[in-house]
BANUMI-739302 format. One record per residue (C-alpha): residue number from 1; residue in three letters; chain; y, z, x. Coordinates in pm, 1 decimal. Example, Ala and Ser with C-alpha at 12.3 -4.5 7.8 and 13.67 -1.06 7.14 Angstrom:
<rs>
     k     r   c          y          z          x
     1   Ala   A     -450.0      780.0     1230.0
     2   Ser   A     -106.0      714.0     1367.0
</rs>
This chain:
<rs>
     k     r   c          y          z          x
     1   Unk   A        0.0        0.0        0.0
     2   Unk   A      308.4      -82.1      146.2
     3   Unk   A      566.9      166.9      210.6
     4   Unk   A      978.8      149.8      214.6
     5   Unk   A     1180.4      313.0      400.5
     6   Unk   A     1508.8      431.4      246.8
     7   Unk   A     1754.3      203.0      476.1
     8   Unk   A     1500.4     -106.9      436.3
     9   Unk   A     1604.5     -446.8      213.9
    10   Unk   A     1405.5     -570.9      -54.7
    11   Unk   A     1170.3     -842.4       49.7
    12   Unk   A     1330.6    -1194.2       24.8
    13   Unk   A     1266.7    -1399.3     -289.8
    14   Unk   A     1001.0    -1716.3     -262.4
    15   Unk   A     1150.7    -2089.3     -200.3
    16   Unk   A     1225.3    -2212.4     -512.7
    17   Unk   A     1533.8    -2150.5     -769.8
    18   Unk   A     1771.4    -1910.0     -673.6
    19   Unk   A     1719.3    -1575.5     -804.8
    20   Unk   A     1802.9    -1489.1    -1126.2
    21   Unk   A     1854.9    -1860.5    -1273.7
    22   Unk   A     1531.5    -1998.8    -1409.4
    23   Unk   A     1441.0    -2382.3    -1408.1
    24   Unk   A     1535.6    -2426.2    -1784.1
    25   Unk   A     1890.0    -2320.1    -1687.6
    26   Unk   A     1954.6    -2597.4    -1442.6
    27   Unk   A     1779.7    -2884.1    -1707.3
    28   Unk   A     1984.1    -2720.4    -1998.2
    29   Unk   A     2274.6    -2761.3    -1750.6
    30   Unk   A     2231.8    -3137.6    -1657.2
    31   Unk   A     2174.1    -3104.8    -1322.5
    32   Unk   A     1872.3    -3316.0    -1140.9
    33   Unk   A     1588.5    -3174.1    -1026.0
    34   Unk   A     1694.3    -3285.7     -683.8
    35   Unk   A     2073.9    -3156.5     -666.9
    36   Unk   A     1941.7    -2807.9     -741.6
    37   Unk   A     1689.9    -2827.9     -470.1
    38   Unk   A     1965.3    -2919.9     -243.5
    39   Unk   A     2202.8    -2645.1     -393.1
    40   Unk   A     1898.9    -2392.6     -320.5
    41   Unk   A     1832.0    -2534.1       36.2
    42   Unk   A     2218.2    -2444.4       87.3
    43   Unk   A     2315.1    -2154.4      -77.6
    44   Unk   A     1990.4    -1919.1      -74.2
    45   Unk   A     2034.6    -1743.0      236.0
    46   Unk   A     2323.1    -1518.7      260.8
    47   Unk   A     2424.8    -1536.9     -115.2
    48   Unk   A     2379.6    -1338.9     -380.7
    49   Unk   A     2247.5    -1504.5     -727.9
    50   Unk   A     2581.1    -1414.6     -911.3
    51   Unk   A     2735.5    -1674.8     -636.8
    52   Unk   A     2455.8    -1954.2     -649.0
    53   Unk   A     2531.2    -1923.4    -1025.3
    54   Unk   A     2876.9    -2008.5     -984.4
    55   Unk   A     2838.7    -2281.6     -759.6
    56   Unk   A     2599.4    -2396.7     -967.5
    57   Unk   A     2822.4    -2437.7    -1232.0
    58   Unk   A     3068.3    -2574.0    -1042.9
    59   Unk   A     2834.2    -2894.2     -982.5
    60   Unk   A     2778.3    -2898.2    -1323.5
    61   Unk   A     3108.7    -2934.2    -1408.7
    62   Unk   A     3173.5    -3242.4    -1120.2
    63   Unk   A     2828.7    -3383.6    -1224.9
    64   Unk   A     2967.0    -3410.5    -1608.3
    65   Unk   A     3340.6    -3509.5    -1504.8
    66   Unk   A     3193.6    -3832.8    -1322.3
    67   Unk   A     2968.5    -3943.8    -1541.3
    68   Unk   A     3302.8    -3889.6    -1835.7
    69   Unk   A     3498.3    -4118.8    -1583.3
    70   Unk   A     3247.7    -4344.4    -1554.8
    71   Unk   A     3255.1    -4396.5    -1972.2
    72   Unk   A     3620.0    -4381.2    -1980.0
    73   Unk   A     3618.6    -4659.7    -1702.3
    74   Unk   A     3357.9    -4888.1    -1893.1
    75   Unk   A     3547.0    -4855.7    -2264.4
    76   Unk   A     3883.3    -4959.3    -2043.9
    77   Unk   A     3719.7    -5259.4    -1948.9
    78   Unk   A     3600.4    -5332.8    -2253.6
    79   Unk   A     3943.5    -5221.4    -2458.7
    80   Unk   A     4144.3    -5503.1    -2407.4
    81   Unk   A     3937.7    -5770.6    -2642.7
    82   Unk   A     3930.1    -5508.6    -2876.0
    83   Unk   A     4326.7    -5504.0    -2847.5
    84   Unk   A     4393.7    -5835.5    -2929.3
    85   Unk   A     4108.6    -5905.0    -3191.0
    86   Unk   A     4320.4    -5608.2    -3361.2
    87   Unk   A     4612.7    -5770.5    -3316.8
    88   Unk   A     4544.8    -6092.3    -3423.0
    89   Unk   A     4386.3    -6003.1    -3743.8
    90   Unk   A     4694.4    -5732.8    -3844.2
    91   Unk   A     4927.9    -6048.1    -3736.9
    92   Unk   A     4740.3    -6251.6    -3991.9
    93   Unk   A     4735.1    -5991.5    -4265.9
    94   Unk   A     5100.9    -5917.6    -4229.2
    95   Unk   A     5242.5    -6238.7    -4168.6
    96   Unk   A     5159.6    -6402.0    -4511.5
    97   Unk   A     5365.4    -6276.8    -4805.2
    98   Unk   A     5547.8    -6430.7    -5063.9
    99   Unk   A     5877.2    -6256.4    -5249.8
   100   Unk   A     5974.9    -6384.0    -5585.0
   101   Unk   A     6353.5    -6329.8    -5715.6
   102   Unk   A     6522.3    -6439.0    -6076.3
   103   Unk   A     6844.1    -6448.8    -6028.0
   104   Unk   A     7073.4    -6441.5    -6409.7
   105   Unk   A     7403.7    -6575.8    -6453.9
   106   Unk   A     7600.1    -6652.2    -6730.2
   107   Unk   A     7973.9    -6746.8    -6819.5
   108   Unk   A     8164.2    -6541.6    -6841.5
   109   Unk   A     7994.5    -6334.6    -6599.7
   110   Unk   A     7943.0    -5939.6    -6711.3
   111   Unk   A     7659.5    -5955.0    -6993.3
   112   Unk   A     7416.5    -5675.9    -6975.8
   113   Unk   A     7074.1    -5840.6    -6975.5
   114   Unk   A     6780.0    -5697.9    -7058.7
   115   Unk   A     6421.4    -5912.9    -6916.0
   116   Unk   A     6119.4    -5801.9    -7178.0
   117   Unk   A     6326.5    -5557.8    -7348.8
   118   Unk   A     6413.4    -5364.9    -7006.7
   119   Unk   A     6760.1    -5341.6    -6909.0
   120   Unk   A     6809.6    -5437.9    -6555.9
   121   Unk   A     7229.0    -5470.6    -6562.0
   122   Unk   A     7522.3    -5736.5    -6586.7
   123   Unk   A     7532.0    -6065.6    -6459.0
   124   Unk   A     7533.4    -6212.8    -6238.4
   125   Unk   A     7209.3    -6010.7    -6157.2
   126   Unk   A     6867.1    -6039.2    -5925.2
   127   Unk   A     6580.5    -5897.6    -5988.5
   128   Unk   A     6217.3    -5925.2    -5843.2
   129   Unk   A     5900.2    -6053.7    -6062.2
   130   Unk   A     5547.0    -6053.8    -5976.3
   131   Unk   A     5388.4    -6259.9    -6223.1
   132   Unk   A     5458.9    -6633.2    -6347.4
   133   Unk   A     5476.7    -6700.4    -6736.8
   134   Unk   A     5725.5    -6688.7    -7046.7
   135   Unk   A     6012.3    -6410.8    -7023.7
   136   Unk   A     6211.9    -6293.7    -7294.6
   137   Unk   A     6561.3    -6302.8    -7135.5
   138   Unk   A     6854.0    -6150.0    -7407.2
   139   Unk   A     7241.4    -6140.3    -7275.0
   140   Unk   A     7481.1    -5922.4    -7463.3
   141   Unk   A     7845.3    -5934.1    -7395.9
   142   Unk   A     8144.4    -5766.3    -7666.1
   143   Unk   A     8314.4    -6067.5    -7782.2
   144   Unk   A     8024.8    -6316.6    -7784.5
   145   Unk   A     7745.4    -6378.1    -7997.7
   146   Unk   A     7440.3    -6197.0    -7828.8
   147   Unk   A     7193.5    -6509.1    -7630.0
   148   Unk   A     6835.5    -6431.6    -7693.6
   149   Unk   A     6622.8    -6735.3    -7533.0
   150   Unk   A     6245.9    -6760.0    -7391.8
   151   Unk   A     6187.8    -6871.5    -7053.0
   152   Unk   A     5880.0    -7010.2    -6920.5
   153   Unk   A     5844.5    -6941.2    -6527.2
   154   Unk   A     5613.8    -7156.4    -6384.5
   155   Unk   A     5444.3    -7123.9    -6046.3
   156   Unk   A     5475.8    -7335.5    -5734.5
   157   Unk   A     5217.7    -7536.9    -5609.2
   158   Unk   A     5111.7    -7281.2    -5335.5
   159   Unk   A     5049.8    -6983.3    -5575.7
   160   Unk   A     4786.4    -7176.2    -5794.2
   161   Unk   A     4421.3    -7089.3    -5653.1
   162   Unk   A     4322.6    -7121.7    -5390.2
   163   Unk   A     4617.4    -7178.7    -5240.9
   164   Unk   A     4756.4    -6870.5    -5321.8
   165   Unk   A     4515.6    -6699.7    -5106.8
   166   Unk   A     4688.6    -6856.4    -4794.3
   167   Unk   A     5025.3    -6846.0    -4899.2
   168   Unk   A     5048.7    -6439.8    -4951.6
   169   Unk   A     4772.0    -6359.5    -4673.2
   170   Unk   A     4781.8    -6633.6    -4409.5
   171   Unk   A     5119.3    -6786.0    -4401.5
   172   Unk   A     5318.6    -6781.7    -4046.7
   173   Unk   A     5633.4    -6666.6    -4217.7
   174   Unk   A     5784.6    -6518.8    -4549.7
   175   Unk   A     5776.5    -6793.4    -4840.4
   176   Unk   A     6089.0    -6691.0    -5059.5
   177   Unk   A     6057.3    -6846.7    -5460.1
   178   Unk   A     6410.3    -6771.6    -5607.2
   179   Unk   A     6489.2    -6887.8    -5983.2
   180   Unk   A     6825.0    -6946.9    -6066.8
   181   Unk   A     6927.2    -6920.0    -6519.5
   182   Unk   A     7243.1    -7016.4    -6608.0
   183   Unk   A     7311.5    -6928.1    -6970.4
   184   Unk   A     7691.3    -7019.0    -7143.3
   185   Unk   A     7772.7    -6756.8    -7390.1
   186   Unk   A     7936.6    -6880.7    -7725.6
   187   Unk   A     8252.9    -6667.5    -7867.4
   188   Unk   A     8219.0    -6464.5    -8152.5
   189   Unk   A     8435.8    -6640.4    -8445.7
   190   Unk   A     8575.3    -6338.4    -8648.0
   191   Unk   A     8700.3    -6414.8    -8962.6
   192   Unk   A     9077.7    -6279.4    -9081.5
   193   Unk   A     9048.6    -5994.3    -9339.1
   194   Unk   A     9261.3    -6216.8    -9559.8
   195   Unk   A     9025.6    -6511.0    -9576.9
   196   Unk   A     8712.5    -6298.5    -9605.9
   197   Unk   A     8899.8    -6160.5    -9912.2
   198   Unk   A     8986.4    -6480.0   -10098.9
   199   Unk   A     8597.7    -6540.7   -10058.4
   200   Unk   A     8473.5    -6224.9   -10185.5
   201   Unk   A     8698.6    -6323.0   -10505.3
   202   Unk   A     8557.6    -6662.6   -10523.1
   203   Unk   A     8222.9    -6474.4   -10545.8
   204   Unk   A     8311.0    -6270.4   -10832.4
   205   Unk   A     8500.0    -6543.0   -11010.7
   206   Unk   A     8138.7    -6703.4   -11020.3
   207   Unk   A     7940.4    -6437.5   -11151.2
   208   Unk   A     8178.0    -6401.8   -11450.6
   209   Unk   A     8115.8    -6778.3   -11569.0
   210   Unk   A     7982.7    -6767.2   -11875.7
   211   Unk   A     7610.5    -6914.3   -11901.5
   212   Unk   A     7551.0    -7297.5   -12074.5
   213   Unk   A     7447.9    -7275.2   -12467.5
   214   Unk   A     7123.6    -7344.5   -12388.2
   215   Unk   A     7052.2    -7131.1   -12157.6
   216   Unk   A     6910.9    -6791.4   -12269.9
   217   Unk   A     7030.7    -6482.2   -12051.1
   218   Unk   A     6759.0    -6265.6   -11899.9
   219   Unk   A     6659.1    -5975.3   -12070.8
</rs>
């Protein structure tokens, strides 16, 4: 049986992982079987496990750094084709658009007009439409007889299918349709009070006429 002495040192551990860190720490860390074996060669005599630990996880942490380099500098190389497939295809989705305006005048300027019963103000006025097809345009002015006409708005060659498809999604530049209505608004006649009363007499003078002979009144 052997025997210590009180001043003697513990017996050295065997070749092999450095103490206290077992093999599934070093595969659970990432590191080779053959970069521990060459951290153990180095760093078993003279150090203490708490230090071969540390070091340890040092190279663990260089190991993972290059190999996160290494995928950063493979997705930069491939990153620029990505770039400009992105590019082109948000260049050909926002390039494309079409912007449709009516614009309402009408003389003398200053009617309120109201498009489908909405009031959008006086003339002369824009406004922006989306869809194509008969509009019920109404001008009201004090002084003039109130304009109440139907409109039919048709659309342009390139916004009947399919060629609508390439005029709002893959045209090079903004296609602008702008509709111009010019409306003439008629004076109100008003009649003098005098003349509207020498008609309400003529009116009563008729209903007083007395009725033909052979005629029988209503009962």
């Amino acid at each position: 049986m052997e025997r210590r002495g009180r001043n003697c040192y513990p017996s050295r551990p065997e070749i092999g992982r450095p103490a206290g860190i077992p093999a599934e720490s070093a595969e659970q860390a990432g590191i080779p079987a053959e970069s521990a074996d060459r951290l153990e060669s180095r760093h078993r005599v003279g150090r203490s496990p708490r230090m071969v630990m540390e070091m340890t996880a040092a190279t663990s942490i260089s190991l993972h750094d290059g190999r996160r380099r290494n995928s950063f500098s493979g997705a930069a190389s491939r990153s620029p084709l990505a770039l400009r497939i992105v590019a082109a295809a948000s260049v050909l989705l926002l390039s494309g658009c079409v912007q449709r305006r009516l614009m309402i005048r009408s003389d003398p300027p200053g009617a309120m007009v109201y498009v489908d019963d909405y009031q959008i103000g006086a003339t002369p006025i824009a406004t922006t439409f989306t869809y194509y097809g008969t509009r019920k345009i109404r001008l009201v002015k004090d002084g003039y007889q109130t304009l109440t006409v139907y409109e039919r708005i048709d659309p342009p060659w390139y916004q009947i299918p399919p060629f609508d498809f390439f005029s709002e999604n893959v045209a090079a530049r903004e296609i602008r349709d702008m509709r111009v209505l010019d409306y003439q608004l008629v004076p109100q006649v008003v009649s003098p009070p005098q003349n509207l009363m020498d008609r309400a007499e003529e009116l009563r003078a008729r209903s007083q006429t007395p009725l033909p002979p052979n005629v029988m009144p209503l009962n």
